[in-house]
N, C-alpha and C positions, 0 to 999 in steps of 0.2 A: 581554357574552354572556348570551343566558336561561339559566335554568339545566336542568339532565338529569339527569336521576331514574335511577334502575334498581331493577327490581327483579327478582332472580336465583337464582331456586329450582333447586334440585336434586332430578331428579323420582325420588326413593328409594322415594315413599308417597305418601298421599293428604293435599289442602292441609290445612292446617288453621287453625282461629282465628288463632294466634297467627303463621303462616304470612301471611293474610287479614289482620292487623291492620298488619305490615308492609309491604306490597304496597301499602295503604290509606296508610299513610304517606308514603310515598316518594310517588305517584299527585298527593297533597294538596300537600305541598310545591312539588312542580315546579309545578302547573298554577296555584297561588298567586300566581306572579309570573311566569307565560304561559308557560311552559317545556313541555318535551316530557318524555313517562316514557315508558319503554324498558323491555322486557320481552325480557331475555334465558337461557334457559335453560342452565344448570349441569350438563350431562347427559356428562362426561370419564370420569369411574368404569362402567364400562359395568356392573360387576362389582354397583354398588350401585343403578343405576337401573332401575327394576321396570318392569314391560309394563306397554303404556299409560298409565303416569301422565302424562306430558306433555300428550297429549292430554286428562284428564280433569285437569290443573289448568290448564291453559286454558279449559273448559269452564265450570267453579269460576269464576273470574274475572270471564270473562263475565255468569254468573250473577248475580252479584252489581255491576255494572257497570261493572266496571274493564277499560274499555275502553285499551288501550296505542295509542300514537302509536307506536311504530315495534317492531317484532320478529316471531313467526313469526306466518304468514299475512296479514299489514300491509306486512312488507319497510319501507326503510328505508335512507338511504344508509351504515348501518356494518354494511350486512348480512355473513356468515348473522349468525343470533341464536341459533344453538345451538355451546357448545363443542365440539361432536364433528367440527362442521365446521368448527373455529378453528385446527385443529394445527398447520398452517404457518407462521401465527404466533408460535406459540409457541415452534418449533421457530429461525424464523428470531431472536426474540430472544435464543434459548440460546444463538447462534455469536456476536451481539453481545458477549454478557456475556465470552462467554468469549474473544475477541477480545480483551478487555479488563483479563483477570487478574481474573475477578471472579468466578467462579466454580470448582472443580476437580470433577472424578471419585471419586468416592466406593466404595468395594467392600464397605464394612461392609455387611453385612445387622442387622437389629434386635435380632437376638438378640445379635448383636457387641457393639452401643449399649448395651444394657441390661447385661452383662459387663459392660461398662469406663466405666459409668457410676456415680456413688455417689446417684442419685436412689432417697428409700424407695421401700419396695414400691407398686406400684401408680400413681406419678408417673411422668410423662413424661419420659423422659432426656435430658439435657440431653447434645448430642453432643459427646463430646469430642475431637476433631478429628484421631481415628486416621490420616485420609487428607489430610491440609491440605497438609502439607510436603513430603509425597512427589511423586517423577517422576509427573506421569500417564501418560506411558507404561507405567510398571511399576504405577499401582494400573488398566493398563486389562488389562495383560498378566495380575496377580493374580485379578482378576475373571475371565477367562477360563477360567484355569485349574481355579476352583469350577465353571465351569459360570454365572456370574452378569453380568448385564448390570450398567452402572454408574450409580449415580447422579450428578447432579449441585447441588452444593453453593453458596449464594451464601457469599460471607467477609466475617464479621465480627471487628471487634476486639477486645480485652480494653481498649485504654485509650479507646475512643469514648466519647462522653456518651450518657446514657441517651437512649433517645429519645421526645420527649414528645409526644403526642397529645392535641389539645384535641377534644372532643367536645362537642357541641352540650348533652345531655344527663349526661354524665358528668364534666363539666368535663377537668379535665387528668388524661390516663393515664400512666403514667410506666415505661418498661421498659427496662433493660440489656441486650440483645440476646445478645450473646455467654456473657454468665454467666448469663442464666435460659430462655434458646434452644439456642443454640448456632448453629454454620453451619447453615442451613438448607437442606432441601430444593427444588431450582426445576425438576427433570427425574426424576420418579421411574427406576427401573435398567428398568422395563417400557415406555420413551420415553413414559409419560403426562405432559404436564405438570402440576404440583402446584397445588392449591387459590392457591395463593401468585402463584407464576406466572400465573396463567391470568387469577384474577381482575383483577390491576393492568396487563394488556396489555389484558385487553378494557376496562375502564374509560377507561383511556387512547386508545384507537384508537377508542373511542364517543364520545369527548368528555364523559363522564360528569363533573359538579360536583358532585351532593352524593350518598354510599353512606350509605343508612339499611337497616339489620340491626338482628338480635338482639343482646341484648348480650353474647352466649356466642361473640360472632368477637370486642369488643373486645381481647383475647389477643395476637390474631394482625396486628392492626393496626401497632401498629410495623417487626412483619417487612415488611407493604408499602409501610411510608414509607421504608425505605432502597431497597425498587428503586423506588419512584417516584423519586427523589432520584438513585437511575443509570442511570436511563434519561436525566432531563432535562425530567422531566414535573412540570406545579403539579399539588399536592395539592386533592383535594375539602373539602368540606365532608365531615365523619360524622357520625349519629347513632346514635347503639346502643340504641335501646330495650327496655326491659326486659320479662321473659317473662309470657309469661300462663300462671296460674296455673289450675288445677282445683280442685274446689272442697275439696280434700284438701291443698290447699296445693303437692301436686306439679306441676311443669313440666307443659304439654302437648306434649307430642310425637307425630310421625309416627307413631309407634306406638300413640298414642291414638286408634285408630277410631272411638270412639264422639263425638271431636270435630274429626272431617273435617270439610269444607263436604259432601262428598257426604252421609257418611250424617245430619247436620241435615238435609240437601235433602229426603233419603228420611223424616224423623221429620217433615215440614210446617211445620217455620219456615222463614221467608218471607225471600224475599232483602231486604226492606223491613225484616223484623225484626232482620236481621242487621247489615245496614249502619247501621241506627241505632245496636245497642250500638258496631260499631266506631266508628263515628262519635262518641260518648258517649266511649270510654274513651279516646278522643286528643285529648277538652276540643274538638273542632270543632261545628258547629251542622250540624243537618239539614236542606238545602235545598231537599231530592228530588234532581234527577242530582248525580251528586259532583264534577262540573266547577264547580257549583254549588255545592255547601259547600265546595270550597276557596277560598273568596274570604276573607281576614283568617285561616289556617291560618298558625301557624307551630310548627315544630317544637321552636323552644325552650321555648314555652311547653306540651308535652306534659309529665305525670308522669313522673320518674323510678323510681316505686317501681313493683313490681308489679303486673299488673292480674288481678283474679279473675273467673274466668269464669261469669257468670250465667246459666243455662239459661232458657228462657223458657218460662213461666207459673208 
């Protein structure tokens, strides 16, 4: 099988470098060894996705010539390409899991987690599994009675082996699920499905081979090896590359405007000058279209360390 790229932004804010330099990755890889990239957007949080950015990080893209093989306005036979119109999916794998004892009902709210948690201030709590053993009937009846819809939980063990993630870049990740997670979330209590969920159905039902991301998800990559693993589905290839920096040594983030693609667009550097440094900073060769310099791309050979952003001139 060739292989299938994705690349899967959440349209919160406007692209940016480091956004661009992954998108550029994944793009490079697949087309390397005649594969298809798929551009599907992350757009479930309605709460967090801002007007019009979708539209303008498509735009972005374009721009810069990262032209997708199948997603919105391409179509594509593992259409839609936007989560918002994926729910049913998501929805129909919750009754699988749960068909299967693989999931329960949850009524804590956060502020519960963080009570009955002993994670210091400011960690993420590790959930200690108030609602595991319980009837679901009585934590759906409990929930009610708050006023609270329910979540729903994938189950993990305490005596599992850790679960280990090779990454291309990272070599091997290494996490105990249960004691540095806990049961996880796959159905948020407002029926969204979770980051968790969402991403390893559609991966799976796209055919997706290899998830190239930041390496600020490698984290959460274990939790998606056990539901790939219950659903039944082979694991990808990962690469998690590491962030780009500013030139203050801090991350770049969405919240960094002044290193969108838009507003570089709006300062006069050239989608020529842009796509070089990406080009530069992932060790590839410039061939003019990037169908074209993915020829001899591969991702192992990318730096794992940081890359700092050089403004041009």
């Amino acid at each position: 099988m060739l292989p299938r790229g994705r690349f899967a932004p959440t349209p919160s804010g406007a692209l940016h470098v480091g956004s661009a330099r992954t998108a550029l990755a994944s793009a490079l890889s697949a087309w390397s060894a005649g594969g298809r990239w798929v551009l599907r957007v992350e757009d479930l949080d309605a709460v967090r996705a801002a007007p019009g950015a979708t539209a303008a990080m498509l735009d972005d893209l374009r721009w810069l010539g990262l032209d997708w093989d199948e997603g919105p306005g391409v179509g594509g036979p593992s259409a839609p390409y936007a989560q918002r119109d994926r729910a049913p999916l998501y929805a129909a794998t919750l009754d699988w899991l749960r068909a299967r004892g693989l999931v329960y009902p949850c009524a804590c709210s956060r502020r519960d987690i963080e009570l009955a948690s002993q994670a210091p201030h400011g960690a993420e709590p590790v959930y200690p599994g108030t609602c595991r053993d319980h009837d679901p009937d009585a934590v759906l009846a409990r929930a009610r009675s708050l006023g609270r819809g329910v979540s729903w939980r994938f189950r993990t063990y305490p005596d599992a082996s850790p679960v280990v993630v090779r990454d291309l870049l990272r070599g091997f990740f290494s996490q105990q699920v249960h004691r540095e997670v806990g049961d996880f979330v796959v159905m948020r209590a407002d029926g969204v499905a979770s980051y968790q969920l969402a991403v390893v159905v559609d991966d799976v039902a796209m055919d997706i081979t290899e998830v190239v991301r930041g390496d600020d998800l490698l984290a959460s990559t274990p939790r998606q090896v056990l539901l790939y693993e219950a659903l039944g589905a082979t694991l990808p290839t990962w690469a998690h590359l590491p962030l780009v920096l500013g030139g203050d040594g801090e991350r770049l983030a969405k919240r960094s405007g002044s290193m969108g693609i838009a507003a570089l667009r709006e300062r006069g550097v050239s989608a020529g000058w842009l796509r070089g440094w990406l080009l530069e900073s992932l060790g590839a060769r410039d061939q003019g279209a990037l169908r074209a310099s993915a020829e001899g791309f591969s991702l192992a050979a990318v730096d794992a360390s940081p890359v700092v952003w050089r403004a041009p001139g």
